[in-house]
C-alpha positions as CSV (number, residue, x, y, z in Angstrom):
1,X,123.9,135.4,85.0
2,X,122.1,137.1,87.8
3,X,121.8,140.4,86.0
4,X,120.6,138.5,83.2
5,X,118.1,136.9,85.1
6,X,117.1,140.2,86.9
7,X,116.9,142.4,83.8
8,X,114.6,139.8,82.5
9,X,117.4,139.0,79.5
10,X,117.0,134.9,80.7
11,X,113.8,133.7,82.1
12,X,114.3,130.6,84.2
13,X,111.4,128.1,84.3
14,X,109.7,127.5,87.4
15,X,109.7,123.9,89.1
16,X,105.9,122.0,88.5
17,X,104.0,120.9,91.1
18,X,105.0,118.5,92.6
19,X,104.0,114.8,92.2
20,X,101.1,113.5,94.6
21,X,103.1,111.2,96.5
22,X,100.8,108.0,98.1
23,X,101.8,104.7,99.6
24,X,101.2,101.4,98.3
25,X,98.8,98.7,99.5
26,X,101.5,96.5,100.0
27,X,103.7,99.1,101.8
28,X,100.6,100.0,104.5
29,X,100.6,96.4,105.0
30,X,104.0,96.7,106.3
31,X,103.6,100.0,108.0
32,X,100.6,98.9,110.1
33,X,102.7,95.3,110.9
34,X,105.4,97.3,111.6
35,X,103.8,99.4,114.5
36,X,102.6,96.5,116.4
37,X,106.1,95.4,117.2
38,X,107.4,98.8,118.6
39,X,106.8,98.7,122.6
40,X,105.6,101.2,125.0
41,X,104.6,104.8,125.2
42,X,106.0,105.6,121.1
43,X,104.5,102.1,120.0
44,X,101.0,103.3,121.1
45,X,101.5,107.2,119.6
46,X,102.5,105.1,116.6
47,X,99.5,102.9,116.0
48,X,97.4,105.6,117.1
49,X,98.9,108.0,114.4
50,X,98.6,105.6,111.7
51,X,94.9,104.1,112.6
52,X,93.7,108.0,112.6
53,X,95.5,109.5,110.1
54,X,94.3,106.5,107.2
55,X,91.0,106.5,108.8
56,X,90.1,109.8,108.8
57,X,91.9,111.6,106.1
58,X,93.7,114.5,108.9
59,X,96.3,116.9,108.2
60,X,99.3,115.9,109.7
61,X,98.8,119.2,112.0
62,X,95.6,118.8,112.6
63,X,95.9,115.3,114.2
64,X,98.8,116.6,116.3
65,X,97.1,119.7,118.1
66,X,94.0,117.7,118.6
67,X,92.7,117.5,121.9
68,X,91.5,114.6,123.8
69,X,88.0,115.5,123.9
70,X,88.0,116.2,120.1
71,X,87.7,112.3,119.5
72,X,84.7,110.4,119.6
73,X,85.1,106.7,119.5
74,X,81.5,106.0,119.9
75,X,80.2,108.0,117.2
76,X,83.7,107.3,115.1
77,X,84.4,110.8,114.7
78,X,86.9,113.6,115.7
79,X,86.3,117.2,115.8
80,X,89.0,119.4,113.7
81,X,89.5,122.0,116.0
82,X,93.2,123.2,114.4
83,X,91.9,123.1,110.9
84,X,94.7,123.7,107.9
85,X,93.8,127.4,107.2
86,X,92.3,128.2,110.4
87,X,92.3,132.1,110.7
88,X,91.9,132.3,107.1
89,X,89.4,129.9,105.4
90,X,88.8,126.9,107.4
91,X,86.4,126.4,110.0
92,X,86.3,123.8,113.2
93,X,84.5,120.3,111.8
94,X,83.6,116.9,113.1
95,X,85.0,114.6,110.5
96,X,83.8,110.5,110.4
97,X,86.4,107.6,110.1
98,X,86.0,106.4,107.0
99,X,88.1,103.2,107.1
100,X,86.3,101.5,109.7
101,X,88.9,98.7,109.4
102,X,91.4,101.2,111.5
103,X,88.6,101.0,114.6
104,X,90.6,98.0,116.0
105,X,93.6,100.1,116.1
106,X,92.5,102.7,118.1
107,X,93.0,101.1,121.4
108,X,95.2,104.3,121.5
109,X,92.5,105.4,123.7
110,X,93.3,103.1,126.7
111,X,96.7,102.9,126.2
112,X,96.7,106.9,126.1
113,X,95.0,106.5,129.5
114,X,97.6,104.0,131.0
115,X,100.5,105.9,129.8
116,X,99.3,108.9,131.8
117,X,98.3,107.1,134.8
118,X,101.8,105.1,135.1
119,X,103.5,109.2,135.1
120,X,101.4,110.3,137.5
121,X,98.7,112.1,135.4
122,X,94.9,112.3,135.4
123,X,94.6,113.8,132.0
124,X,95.8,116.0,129.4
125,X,94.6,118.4,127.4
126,X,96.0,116.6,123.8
127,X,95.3,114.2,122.4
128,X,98.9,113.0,121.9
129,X,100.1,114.8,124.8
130,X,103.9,115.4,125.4
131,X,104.2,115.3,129.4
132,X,107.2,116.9,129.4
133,X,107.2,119.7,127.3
134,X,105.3,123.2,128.8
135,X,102.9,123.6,125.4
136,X,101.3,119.9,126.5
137,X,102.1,118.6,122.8
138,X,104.1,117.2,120.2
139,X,106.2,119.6,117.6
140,X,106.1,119.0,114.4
141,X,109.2,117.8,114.8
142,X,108.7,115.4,117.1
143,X,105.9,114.0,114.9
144,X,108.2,113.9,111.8
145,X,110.6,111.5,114.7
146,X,108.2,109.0,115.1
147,X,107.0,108.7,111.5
148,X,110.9,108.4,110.8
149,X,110.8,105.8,113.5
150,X,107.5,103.9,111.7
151,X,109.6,104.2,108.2
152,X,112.9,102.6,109.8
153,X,110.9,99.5,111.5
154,X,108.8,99.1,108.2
155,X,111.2,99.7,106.1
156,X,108.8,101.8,103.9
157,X,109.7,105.2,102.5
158,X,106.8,107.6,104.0
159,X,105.3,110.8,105.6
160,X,102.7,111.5,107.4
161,X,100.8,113.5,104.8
162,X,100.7,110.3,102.6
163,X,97.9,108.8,104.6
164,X,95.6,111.6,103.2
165,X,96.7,111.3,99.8
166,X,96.6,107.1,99.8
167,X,93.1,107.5,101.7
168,X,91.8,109.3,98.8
169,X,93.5,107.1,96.0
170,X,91.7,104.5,97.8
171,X,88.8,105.7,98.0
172,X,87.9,107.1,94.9
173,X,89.6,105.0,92.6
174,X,87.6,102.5,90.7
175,X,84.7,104.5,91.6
176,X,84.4,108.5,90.9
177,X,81.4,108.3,92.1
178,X,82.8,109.2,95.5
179,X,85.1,112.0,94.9
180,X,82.3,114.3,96.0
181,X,82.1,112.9,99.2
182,X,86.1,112.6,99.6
183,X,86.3,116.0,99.2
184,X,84.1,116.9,101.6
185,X,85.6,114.3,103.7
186,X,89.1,116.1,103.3
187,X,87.9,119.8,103.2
């Protein structure tokens, strides 16, 4: 079959794109209860995760190399400074939260702080910072754990990338009106 297939003899299709995969009102519902029952320093990387991601539309790699002064809560905004596509295409960007129902969630902030003060830190350079690791953040790995541990306590089938897809479902459904801006929102 393989000579077949290399002579050109059988031409196997190709798998489709992929289905956009987005989560459902009723399953963020149980996501964001979920997140306020799991304690200490992964409950507060979890509800800061969850409030940023939905609010602002981030990569899942984008949120996880951010760096503490990339976020603004004042102004409701963080900087993209690891941009999907960086050396290519993609250029650094400030980028609004959009679902300004997320803003209570972000005490991340302070409990960010408190975490670093109770192990003996002043700051760190990330946003999510991994103390004890020598590159100061989270793998992509590590980010996929917690997500995994968001899913188990919810009980809701997820990843991380779905908060970008469900954002713009959200958004833009009902009214096309704002794809333009979604886009623009999502680079």
């Amino acid at each position: 079959m393989d000579e077949m297939i290399g002579s050109g003899e059988l031409i196997v299709p190709k798998a489709g794109p992929k289905p956009t995969r987005t989560i459902s009102t009723e399953n963020l519902a149980m996501i964001f209860e979920s997140i306020e029952r799991i304690e200490g320093w992964t409950g507060s990387m979890c509800r800061g995760m969850c409030a940023m991601y939905f609010a602002s539309g981030l990569r899942p790699s984008e949120l996880r190399l951010a760096e503490y002064n990339d976020l603004d809560l004042k102004k409701e905004k963080i900087f993209v400074s690891n941009p999907k596509g960086k050396s290519n295409w993609a250029t650094k960007v400030w980028v609004d939260f959009i679902r300004q129902d997320m803003l209570p969630l972000m005490r991340y902030d302070k409990e960010r702080a408190e975490c670093l003060r109770e192990n003996g830190f002043r700051e760190a350079k990330y946003l999510f910072p991994n103390l004890h690791w020598h590159t100061g953040h989270y793998s992509e790995n590590s980010f996929r754990k917690v997500a995994r541990h968001i899913s188990a306590e919810a009980g809701v089938d997820f990843s991380l990338k779905m908060f970008l897809a469900t954002l713009c479902n959200l958004t833009v459904n009902g009214d096309l009106s704002r794809l333009p801006a979604m886009s623009v929102q999502t680079r």
